[in-house]
C-alpha positions as CSV (number, residue, x, y, z in Angstrom):
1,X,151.8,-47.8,45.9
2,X,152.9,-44.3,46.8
3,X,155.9,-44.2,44.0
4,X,153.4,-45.5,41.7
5,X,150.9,-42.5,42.5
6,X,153.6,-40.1,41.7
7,X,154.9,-41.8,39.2
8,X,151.7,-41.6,37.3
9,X,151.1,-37.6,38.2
10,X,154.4,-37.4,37.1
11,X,153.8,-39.0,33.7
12,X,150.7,-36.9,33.6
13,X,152.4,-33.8,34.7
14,X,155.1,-34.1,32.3
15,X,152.5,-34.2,29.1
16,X,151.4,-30.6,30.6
17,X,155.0,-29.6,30.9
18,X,155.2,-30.4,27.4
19,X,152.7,-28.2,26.8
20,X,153.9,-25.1,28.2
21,X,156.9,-25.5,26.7
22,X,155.2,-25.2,22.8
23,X,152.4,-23.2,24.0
24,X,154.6,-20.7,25.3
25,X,156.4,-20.2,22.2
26,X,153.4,-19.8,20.3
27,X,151.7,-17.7,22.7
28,X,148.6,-19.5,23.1
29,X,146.2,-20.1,25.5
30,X,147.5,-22.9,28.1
31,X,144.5,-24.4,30.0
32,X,141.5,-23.3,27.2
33,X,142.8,-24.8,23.9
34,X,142.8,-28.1,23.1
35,X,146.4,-29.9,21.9
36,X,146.9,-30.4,18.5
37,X,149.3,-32.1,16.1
38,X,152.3,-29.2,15.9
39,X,152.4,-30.3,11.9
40,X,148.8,-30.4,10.8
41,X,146.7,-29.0,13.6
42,X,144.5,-31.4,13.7
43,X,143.0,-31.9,17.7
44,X,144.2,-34.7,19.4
45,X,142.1,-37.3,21.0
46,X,142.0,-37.7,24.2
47,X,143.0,-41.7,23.8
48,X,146.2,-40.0,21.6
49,X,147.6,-38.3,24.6
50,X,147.8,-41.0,27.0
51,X,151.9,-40.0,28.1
52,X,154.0,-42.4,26.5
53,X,151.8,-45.6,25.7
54,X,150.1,-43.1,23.0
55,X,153.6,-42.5,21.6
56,X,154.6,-46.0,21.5
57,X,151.0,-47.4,20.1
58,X,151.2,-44.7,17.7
59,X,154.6,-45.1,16.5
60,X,155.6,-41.9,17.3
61,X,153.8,-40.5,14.0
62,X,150.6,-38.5,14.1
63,X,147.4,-40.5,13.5
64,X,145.8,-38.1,10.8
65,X,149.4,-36.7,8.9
66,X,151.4,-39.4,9.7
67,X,154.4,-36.6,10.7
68,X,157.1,-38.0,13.4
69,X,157.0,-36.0,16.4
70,X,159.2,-35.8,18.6
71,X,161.0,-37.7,21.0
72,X,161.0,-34.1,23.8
73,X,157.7,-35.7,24.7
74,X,157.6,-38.9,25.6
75,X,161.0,-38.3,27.0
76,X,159.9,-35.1,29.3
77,X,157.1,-37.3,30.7
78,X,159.4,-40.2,31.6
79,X,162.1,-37.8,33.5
80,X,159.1,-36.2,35.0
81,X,157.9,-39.1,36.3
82,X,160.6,-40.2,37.5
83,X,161.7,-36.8,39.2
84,X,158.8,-36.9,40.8
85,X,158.4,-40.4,42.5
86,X,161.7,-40.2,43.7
87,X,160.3,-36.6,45.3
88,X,157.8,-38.9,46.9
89,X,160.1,-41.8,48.1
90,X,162.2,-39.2,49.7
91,X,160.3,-36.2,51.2
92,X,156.4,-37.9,51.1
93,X,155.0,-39.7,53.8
94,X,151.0,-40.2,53.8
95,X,151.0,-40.6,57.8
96,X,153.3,-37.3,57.9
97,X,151.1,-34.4,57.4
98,X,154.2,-32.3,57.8
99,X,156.0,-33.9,54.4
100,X,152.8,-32.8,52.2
101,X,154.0,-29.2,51.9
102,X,157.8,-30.3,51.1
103,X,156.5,-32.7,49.0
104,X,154.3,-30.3,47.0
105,X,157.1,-27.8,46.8
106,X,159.4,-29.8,45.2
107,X,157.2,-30.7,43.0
108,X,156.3,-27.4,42.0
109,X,160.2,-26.7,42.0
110,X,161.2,-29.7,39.9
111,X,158.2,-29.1,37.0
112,X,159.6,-25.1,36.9
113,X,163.4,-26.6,36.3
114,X,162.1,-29.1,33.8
115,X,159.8,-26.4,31.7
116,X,163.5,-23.8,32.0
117,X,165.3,-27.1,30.9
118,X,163.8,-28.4,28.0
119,X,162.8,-24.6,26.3
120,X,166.2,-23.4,27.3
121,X,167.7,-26.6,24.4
122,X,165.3,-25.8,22.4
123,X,165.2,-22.2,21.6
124,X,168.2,-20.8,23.7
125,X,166.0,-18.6,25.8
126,X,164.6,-18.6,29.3
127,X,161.2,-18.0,29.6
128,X,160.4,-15.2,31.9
129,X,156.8,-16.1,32.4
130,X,158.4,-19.3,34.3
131,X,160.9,-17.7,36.2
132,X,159.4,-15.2,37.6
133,X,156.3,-17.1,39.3
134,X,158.7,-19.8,40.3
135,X,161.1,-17.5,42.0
136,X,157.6,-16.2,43.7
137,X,156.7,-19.9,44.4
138,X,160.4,-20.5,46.3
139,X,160.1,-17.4,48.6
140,X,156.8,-18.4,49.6
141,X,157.6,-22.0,50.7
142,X,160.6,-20.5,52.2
143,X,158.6,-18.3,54.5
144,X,156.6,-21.1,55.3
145,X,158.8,-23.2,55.9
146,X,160.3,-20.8,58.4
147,X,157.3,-19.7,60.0
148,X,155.9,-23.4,60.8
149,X,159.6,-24.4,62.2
150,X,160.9,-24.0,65.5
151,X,163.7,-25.7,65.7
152,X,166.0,-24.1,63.8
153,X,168.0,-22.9,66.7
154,X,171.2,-20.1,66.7
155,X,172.4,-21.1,63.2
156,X,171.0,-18.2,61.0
157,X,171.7,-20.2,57.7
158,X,169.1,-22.7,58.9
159,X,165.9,-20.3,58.1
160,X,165.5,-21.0,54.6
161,X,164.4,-17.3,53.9
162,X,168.4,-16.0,54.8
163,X,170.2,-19.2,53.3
164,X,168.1,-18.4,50.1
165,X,168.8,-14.6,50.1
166,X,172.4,-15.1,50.6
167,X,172.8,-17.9,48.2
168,X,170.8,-16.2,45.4
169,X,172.9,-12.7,46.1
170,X,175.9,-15.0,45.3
171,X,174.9,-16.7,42.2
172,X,173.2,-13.7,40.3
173,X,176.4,-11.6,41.6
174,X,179.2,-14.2,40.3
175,X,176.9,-14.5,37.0
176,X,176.5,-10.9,36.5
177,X,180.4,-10.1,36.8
178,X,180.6,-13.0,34.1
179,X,178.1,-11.2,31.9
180,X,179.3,-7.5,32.7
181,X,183.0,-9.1,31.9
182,X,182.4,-11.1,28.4
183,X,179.9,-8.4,27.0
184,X,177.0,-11.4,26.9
185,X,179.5,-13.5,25.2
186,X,180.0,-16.1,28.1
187,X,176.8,-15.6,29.4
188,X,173.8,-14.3,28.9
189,X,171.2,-12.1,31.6
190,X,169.2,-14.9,31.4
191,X,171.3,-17.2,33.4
192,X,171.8,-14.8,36.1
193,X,168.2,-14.5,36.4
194,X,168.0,-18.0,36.8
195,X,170.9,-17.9,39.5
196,X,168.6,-16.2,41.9
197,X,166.2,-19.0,41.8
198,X,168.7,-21.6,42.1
199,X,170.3,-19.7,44.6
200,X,166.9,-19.6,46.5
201,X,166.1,-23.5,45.8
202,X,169.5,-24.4,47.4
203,X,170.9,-21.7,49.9
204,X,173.9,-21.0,50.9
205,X,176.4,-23.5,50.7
206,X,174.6,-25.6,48.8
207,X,174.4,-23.3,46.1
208,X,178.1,-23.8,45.5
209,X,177.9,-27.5,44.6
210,X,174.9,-26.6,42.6
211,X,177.1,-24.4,40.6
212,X,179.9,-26.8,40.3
213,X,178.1,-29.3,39.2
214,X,176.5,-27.2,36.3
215,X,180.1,-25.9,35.2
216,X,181.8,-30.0,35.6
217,X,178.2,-31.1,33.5
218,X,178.5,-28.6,31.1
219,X,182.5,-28.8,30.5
220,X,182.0,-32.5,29.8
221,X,179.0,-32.4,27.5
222,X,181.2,-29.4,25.9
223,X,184.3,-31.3,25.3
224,X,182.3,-34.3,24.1
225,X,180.2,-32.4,21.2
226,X,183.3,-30.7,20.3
227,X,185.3,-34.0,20.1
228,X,182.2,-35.5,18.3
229,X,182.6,-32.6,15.9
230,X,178.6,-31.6,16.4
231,X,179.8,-28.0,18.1
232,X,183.1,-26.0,17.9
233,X,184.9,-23.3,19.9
234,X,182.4,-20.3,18.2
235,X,179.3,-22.5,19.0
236,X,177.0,-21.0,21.4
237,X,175.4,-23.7,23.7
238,X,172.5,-23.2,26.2
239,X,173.6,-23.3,29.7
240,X,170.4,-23.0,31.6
241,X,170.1,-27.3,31.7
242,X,173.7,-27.6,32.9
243,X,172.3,-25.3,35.9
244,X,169.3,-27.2,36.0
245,X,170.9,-30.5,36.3
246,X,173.8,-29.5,38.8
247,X,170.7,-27.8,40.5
248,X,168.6,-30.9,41.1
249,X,171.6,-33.1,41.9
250,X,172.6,-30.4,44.9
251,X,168.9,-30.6,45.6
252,X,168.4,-34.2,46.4
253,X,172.3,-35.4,47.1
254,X,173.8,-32.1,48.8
255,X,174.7,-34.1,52.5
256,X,176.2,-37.3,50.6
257,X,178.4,-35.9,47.5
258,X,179.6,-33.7,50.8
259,X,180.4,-36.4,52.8
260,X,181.8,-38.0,49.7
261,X,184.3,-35.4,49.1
262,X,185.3,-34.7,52.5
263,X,185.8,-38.5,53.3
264,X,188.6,-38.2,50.6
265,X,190.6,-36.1,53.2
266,X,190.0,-38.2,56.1
């Protein structure tokens, strides 16, 4: 019952995600306007923006211009949803009063990596007015997290406030030498803004597999557009998902890939 709850108010979620990702672009108003067809305007009843079923009954064509629209939607709902029951299968416990703030931050965390993810494909850009509050977002939580603990004994890496620091002093630092080095042609400001939030998200170490993971991701994908002759060697492609992705993983599988790879040794 509890997956399907946040499965749903992922589903839901994700339509609003959707949302800031267009409204954003066309600077207009996010909670005040109503949503409309992107090719005709027209407003779109309320029984049209069921996530997904409205897609699927619809045929994936608006009802008044008969324009396709596109699969970003029904697809952003579905990974949000699923993001997010997983979030509650594995940090949400209704008898735990103690897993409602984890739960809720990760939320929060996971819909801010899925708006950077999706307007990051589809306009090569990361939206400031995202990263910015969500950076804000992480240190709180962090703070909170560190004030209601006590047990996080002589380790200093343990207080998510100095993990986060550290980690996100790394990433924007390794970033920035990349972007002072290649002139913006490797990478772009951008992505070493959005290294400080990862960094914060995942701390110090995990912030290295997070960062390995982005660069294995993207080298892959790479190789496999080139080889499928959709990109070449020139071809600029956004990076912010792979970081995204290798983000998330770190964020939810840091302790087993780690006993994974050290297992290989034993």
């Amino acid at each position: 019952m509890i997956l399907l709850i946040f499965l749903i108010l992922g589903l839901l979620v994700g339509s609003f995600l959707n949302v800031v990702v267009y409204r954003l672009r066309t600077a207009e108003d996010l909670i005040v306007d109503r949503s409309r067809c992107p090719h005709c305007k027209t407003v779109i009843a309320w029984y049209d923006n069921i996530p997904v079923l409205s897609f699927i009954l619809l045929k994936f064509r608006c009802r008044n211009c008969k324009q396709r629209i596109s699969y970003q939607y029904p697809l952003v709902e579905i990974f949000t949803g699923l993001i997010f029951a997983f979030i509650g299968y594995r940090f949400f416990s209704p008898t735990d009063a103690t897993t409602w703030a984890t739960a809720i931050y990760y939320l929060g965390i996971a819909s801010f990596l899925i708006v950077i993810f999706v307007y990051d494909i589809l306009y090569m850009e990361i939206p400031g007015l995202v990263l910015w509050p969500s950076i804000g977002w992480t240190v709180a939580f962090n703070l909170f997290f560190d004030w209601s603990r006590t047990d996080f004994g002589n380790n200093v890496f343990n207080l998510a406030t100095y993990s986060g620091v550290l980690g996100a002093f790394i990433a924007f630092m390794f970033f920035f030498l990349l972007v002072a080095i290649s002139k913006e042609k490797w990478m772009g400001m951008g992505d070493a803004y959005l290294a400080i939030l990862l960094g914060l998200i995942l701390g110090w170490p995990a912030i290295l597999l997070g960062l390995m993971l982005a660069f294995a991701i993207g080298a892959v994908v790479g190789v496999i557009m080139i080889a499928s002759k959709k990109k070449n060697m020139q071809s600029q492609i956004p990076f912010a998902p792979f970081l995204v992705a290798g983000t998330l993983i770190a964020m939810f599988f840091y302790a087993p890939i780690i006993n994974w790879y050290f297992s290989l040794f034993l």
